[in-house]
C-alpha positions as CSV (number, residue, x, y, z in Angstrom):
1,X,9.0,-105.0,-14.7
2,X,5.9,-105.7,-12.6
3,X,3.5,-103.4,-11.7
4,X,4.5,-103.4,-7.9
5,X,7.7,-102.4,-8.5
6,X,7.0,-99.0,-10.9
7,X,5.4,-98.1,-7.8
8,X,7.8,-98.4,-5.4
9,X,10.8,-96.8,-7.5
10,X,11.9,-93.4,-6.9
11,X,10.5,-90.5,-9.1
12,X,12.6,-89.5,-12.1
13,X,15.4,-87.1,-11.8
14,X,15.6,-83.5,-13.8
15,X,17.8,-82.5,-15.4
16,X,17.7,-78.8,-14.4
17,X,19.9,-78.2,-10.7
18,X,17.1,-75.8,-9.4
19,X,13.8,-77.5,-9.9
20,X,13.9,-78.2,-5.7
21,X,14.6,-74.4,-5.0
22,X,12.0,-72.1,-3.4
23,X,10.2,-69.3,-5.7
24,X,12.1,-66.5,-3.8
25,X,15.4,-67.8,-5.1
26,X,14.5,-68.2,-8.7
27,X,13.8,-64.3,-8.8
28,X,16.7,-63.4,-6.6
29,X,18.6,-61.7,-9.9
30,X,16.0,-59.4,-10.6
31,X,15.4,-58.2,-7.3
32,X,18.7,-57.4,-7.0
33,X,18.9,-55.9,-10.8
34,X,16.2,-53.7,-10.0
35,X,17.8,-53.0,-6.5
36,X,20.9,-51.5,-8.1
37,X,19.6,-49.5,-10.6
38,X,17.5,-47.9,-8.0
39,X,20.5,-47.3,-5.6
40,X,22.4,-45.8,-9.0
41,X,19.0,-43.5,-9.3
42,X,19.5,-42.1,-5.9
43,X,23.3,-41.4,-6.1
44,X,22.6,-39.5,-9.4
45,X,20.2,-37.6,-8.0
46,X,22.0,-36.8,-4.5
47,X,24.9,-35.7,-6.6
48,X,22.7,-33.4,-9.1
49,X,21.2,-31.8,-5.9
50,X,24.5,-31.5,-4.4
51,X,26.2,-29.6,-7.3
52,X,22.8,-27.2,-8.2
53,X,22.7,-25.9,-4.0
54,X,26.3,-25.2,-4.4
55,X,26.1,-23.0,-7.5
56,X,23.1,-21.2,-6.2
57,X,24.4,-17.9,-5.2
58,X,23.2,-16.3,-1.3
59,X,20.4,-13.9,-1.2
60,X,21.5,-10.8,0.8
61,X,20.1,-10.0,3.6
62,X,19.0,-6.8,3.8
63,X,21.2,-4.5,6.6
64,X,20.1,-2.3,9.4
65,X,19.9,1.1,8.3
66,X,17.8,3.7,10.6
67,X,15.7,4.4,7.7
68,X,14.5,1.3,6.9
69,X,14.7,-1.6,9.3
70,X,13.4,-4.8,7.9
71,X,11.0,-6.8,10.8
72,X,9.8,-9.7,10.0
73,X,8.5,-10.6,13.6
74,X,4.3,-9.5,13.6
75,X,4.1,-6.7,16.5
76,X,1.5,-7.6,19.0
77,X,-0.7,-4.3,19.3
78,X,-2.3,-4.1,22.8
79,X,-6.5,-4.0,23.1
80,X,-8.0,-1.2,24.0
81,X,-10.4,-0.9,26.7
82,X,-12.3,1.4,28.6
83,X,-10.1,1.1,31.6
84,X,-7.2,2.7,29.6
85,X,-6.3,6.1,30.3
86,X,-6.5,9.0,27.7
87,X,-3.0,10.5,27.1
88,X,-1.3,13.3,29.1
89,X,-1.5,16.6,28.3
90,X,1.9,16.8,27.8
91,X,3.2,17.2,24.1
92,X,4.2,14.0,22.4
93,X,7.3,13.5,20.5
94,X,6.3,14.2,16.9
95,X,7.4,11.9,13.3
96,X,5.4,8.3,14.2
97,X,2.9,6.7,12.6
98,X,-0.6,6.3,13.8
99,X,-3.7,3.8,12.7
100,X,-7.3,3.1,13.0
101,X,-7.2,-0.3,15.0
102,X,-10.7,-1.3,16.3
103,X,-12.5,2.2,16.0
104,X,-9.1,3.7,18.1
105,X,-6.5,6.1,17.0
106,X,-2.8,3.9,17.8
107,X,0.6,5.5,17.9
108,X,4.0,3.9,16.6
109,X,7.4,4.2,15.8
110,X,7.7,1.0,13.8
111,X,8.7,-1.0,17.1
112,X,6.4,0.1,19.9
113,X,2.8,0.6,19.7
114,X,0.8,2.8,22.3
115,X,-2.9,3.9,22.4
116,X,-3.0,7.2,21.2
117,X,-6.6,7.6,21.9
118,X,-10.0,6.0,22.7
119,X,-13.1,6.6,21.0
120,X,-16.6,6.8,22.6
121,X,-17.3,7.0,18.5
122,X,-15.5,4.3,16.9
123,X,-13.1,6.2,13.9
124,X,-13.7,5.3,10.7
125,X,-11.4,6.3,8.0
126,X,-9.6,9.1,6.5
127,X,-7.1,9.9,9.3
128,X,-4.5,12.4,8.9
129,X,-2.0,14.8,10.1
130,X,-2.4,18.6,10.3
131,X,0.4,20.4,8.9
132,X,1.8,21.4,13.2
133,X,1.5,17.4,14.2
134,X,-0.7,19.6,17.0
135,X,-4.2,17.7,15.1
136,X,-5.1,14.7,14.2
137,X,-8.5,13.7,12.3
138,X,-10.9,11.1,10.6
139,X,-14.4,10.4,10.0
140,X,-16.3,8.5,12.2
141,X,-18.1,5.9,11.2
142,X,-21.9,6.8,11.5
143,X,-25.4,4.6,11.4
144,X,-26.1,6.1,7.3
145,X,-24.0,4.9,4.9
146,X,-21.8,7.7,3.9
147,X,-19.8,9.5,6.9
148,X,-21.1,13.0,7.0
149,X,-19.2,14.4,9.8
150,X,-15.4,15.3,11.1
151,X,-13.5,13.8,14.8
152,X,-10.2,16.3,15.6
153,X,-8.0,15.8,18.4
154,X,-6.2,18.0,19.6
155,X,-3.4,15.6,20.7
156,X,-1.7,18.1,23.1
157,X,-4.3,18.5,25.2
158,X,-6.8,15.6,24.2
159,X,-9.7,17.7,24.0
160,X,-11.7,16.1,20.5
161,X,-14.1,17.7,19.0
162,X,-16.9,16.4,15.8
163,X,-17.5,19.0,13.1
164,X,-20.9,17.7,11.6
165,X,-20.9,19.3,8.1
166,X,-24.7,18.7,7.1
167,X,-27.9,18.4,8.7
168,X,-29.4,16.8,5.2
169,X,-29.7,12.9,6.1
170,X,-28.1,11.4,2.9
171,X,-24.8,14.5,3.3
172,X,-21.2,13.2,2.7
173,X,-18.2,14.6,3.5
174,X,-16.3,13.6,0.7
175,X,-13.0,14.3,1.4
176,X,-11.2,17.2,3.6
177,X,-7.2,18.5,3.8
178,X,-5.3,20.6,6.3
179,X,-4.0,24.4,5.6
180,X,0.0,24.3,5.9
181,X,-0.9,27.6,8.1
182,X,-3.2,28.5,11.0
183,X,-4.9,24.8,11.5
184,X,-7.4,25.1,9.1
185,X,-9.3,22.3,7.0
186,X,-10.9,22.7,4.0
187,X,-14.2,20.6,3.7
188,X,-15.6,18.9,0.4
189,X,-19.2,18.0,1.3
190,X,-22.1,17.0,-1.2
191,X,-25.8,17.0,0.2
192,X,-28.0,18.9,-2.4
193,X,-25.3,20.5,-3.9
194,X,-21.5,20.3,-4.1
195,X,-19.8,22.2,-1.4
196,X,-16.4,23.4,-0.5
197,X,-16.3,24.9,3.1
198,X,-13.7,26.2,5.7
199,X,-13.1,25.4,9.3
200,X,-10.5,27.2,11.7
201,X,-9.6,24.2,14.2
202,X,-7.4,26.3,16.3
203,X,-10.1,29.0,16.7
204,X,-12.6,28.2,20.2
205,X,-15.3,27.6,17.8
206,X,-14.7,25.0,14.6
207,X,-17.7,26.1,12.4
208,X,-18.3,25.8,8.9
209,X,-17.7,28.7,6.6
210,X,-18.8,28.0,3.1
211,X,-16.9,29.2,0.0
212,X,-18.3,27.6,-2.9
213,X,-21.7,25.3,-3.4
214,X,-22.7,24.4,-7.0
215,X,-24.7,21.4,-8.9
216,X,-21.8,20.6,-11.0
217,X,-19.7,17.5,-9.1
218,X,-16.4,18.3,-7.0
219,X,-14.6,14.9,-6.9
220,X,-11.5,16.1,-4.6
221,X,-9.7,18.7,-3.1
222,X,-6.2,19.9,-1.6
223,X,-5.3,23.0,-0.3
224,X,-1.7,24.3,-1.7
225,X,-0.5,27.9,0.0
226,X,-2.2,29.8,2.8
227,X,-4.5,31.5,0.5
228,X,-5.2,28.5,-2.2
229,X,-7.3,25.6,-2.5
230,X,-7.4,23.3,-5.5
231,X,-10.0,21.3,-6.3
232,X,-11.2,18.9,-9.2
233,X,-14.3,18.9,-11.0
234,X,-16.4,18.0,-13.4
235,X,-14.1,21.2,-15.6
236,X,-11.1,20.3,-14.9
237,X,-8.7,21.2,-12.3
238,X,-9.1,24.7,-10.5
239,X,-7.2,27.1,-8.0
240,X,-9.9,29.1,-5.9
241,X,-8.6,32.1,-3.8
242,X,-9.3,31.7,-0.1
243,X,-9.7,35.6,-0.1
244,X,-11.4,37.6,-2.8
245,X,-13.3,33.6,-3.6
246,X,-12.0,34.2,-7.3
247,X,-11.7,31.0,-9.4
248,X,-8.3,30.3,-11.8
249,X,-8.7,27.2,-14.1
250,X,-5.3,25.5,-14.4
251,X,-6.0,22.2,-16.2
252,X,-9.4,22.0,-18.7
253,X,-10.4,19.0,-19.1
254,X,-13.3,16.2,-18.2
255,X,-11.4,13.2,-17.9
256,X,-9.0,14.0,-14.9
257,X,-8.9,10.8,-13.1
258,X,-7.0,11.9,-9.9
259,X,-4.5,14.6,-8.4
260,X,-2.1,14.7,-5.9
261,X,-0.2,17.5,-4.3
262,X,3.4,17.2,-3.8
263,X,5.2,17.1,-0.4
264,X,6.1,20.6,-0.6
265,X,2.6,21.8,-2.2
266,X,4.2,23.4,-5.2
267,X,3.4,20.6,-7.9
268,X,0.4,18.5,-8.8
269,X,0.4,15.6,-10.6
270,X,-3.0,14.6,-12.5
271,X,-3.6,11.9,-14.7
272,X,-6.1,11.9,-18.1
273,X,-7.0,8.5,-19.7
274,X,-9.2,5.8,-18.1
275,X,-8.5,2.5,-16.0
276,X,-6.7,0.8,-19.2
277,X,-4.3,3.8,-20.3
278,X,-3.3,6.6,-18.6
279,X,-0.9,9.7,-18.9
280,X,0.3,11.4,-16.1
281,X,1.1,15.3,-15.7
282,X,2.2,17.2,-13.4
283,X,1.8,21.3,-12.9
284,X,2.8,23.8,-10.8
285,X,0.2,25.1,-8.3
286,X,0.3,28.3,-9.7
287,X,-0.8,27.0,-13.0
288,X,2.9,26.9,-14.9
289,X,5.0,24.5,-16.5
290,X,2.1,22.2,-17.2
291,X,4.0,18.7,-18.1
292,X,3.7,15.3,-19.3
293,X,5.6,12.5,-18.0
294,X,7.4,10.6,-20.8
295,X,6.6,6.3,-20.4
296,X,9.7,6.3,-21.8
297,X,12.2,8.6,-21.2
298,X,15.9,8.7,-22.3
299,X,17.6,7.3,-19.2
300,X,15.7,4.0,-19.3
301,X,16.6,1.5,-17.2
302,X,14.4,-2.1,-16.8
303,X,16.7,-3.8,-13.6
304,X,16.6,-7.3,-13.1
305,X,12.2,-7.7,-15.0
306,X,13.8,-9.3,-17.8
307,X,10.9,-7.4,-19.9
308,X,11.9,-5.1,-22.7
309,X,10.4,-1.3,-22.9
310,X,7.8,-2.3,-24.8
311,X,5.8,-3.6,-22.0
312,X,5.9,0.0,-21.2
313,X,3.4,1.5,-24.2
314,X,0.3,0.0,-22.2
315,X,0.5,3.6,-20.3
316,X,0.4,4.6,-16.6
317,X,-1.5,3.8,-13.6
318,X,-3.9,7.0,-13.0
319,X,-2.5,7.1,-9.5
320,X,1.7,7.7,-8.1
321,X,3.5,8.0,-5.0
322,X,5.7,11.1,-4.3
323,X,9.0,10.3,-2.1
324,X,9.0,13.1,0.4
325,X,11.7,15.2,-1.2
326,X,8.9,15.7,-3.9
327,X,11.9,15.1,-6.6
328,X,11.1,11.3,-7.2
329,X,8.0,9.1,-7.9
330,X,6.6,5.8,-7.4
331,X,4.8,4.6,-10.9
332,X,3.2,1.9,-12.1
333,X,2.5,0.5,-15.5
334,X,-0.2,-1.4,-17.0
335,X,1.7,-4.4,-17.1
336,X,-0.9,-7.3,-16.6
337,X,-4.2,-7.1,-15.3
338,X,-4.2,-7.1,-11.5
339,X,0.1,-6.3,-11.4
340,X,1.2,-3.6,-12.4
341,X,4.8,-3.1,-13.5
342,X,6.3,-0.3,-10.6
343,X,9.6,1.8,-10.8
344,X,11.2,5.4,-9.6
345,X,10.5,8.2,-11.8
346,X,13.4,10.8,-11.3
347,X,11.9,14.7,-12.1
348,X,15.7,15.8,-12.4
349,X,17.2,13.3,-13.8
350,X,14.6,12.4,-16.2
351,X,15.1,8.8,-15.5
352,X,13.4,5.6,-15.1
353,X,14.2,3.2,-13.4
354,X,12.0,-0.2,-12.8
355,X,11.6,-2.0,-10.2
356,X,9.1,-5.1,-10.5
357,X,5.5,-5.7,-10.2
358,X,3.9,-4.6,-7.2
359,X,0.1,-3.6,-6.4
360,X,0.2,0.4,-5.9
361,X,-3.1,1.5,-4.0
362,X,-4.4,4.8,-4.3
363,X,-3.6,5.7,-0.6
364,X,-0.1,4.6,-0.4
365,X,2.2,6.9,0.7
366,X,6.7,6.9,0.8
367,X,8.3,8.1,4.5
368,X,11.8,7.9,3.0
369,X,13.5,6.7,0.5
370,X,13.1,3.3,1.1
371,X,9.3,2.3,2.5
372,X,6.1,2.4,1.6
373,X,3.7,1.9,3.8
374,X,-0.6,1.0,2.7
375,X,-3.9,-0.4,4.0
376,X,-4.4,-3.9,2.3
377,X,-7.5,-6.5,2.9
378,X,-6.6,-10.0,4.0
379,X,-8.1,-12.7,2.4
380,X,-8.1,-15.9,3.4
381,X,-10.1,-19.3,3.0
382,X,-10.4,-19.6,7.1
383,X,-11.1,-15.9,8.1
384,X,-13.2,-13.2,6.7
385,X,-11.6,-10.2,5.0
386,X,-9.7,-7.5,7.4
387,X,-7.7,-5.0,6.9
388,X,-3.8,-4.9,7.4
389,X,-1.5,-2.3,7.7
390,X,1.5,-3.4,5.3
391,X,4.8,-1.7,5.2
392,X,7.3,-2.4,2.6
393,X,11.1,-1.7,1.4
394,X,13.4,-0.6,-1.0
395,X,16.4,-1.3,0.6
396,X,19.4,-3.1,-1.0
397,X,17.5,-3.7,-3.8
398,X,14.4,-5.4,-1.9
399,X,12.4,-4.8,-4.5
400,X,9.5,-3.2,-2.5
401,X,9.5,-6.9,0.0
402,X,7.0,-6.8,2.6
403,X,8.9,-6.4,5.8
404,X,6.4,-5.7,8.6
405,X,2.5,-6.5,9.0
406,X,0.0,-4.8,11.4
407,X,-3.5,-6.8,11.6
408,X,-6.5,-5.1,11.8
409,X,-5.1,-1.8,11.4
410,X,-6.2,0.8,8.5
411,X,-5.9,4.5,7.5
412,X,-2.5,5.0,7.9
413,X,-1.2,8.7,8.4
414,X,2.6,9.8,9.0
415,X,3.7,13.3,10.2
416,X,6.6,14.6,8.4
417,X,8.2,17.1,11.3
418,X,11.0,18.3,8.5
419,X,8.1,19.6,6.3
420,X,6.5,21.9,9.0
């Protein structure tokens, strides 16, 4: 064969049938291989989803019970403003709730909110009830850094008036508490000294009779029957007689961390221990059956924690909440650092019964049997830190769940009519 004529012949033929198809057909099997193993993926896991949503069981929803309502809907809270008239003089109903909201004294029954009064003097903190639901006080907040004097309104006829407890600069009134009788406030000031004074609200003139002054440090004070104020101090705690200003000590002892007086001002209960361990007490006001409260009594029951009692050796919180019958409290374990471990404490019973971990503040306080209600700051990345009022239940097993938030409000103070 010539040369001309191996150029003009046709190229060989292969002997593979797909050596003239595109690249997309030659990998055609694997892309659909790996297209039906991912279709096979899905189904598996549309069926796993489908069979785990249908064996989760429904969360309750909690029902609507007068005493405790969950709201899950932020109330809006109307501004204040100088245009805004003061109250009648007509007697409000008694039993809501009232707040500090922007230096003003608010008024609610958990649904509504109304402007109870405005301040010319912004209120600061410490607001609460007189024994009648007649008074209402707090300190004002003031230009030195502790609050030495006392606002009290006289909600049924909106006459306010300041008590100024020092004249010393650097004075503090450290903490004050309302007679059961008579509207009368006991006052724990410190300027040079330590001093425990009294001051008759319902009298024409509110002035400052003083009882006790001392170097030694007062750290609190409650007033207990009509002739009877308790205070703590650096001894222990001790009963003082209004009358012949004679001193009883109930409880000796330096490391008292805090007391509270019960609903019905016949118990305290105290703690001794530090922030790490704590055991909590409690004593009659007259100085009798002075108790401890066993971590771990007999009837011991830990609900749904899934801890074992052990958990419950770390001790006490120094601080409780009484439920208003003054029968029951709110505790809280040293459980982990930051959460505590909280249940109900049962005086009669002798029974324990816990609940789940949940942040107890100091000032926390029970209306009923099912919420609490506290201050809390809000913190968040965007805003700066502000105070919130937080209310939270019990009911149907809720577990103390937040059920209602009120921004910007603090110093929360309830009057309990049935205890007047």
């Amino acid at each position: 064969m010539d040369q001309t004529t191996a150029q003009n012949a046709p190229p060989p033929v292969s002997d593979s049938p797909y050596s003239s198809a595109s690249p997309l057909k030659k990998f055609l099997p694997v892309i659909m291989i790996i297209f039906f193993l991912g279709l096979v993926s899905f189904l598996l896991l549309f069926l796993r989803y489908r069979l785990s949503s249908n064996n989760t069981p429904n969360i309750p929803t909690p029902t609507l019970r007068p005493t405790a309502t969950p709201i899950n809907i932020a109330p809006t809270i109307p501004e204040a403003s100088p245009e805004i008239s003061s109250p009648s003089s007509a007697p409000k109903e008694v039993g809501n709730l009232v707040f500090i909201k922007d230096g003003d004294i608010y008024d609610s029954n958990f649904t509504n909110f109304s402007l109870l009064h405005k301040n010319t003097i912004p209120a600061g903190d410490k607001l609460s009830w007189d024994n009648s639901g007649n008074f209402l006080s707090w300190r004002p907040k003031q230009t030195q850094a502790t609050p030495s004097a006392l606002t009290i309104l006289n909600r049924n006829t909106d006459n306010v008036e300041t008590i100024k407890t020092s004249e010393v600069p650097t004075a503090e009134l450290i903490n004050y508490a309302w007679s059961g009788w008579e509207g009368k406030l006991a006052l724990l000031i410190h300027d040079q000294s330590y001093k425990i004074s009294i001051a008759n609200v319902s009298s024409k003139s509110a002035g400052l009779v003083n009882l006790v002054s001392r170097v030694e440090p007062i750290n609190d004070i409650i007033w207990s029957d009509q002739n009877t104020i308790i205070f703590l101090g650096s001894e222990g705690i001790v009963s003082l007689d209004v009358k012949s200003l004679s001193f009883k000590p109930l409880v000796g002892s330096n490391n008292i961390i805090n007391m509270i007086l019960s609903p019905d001002r016949k118990k305290i209960l105290y703690a001794i221990g530090d922030k790490s361990k704590s055991n909590l007490y409690i004593i009659n006001t007259d100085g009798t059956v002075n108790a401890i409260i066993s971590s771990q009594p007999e009837s011991l029951d830990m609900g749904t924690t899934g801890l074992t009692a052990e958990v419950l050796k770390k001790g006490f919180l120094p601080f409780a909440v009484w439920f208003p019958d003054s029968t029951k409290l709110l505790v809280g374990f040293h459980y982990l650092e930051g959460l505590p471990l909280v249940g109900i404490y049962d005086l009669k019973k002798n029974s324990l019964s816990m609940i789940a971990p949940f942040v107890l503040k100091k000032e926390d306080f029970m209306i009923d049997d099912y919420r609490l209600v506290g201050a809390r700051v809000r913190t968040s990345l965007s805003d700066a830190p502000n105070w919130q009022l937080s209310i939270f239940t019990l009911e149907d097993n809720s577990k103390l769940g937040l059920i209602r938030v009120i921004p910007g409000a603090s110093s929360p103070s309830f009057y309990f009519s049935d205890l007047q």
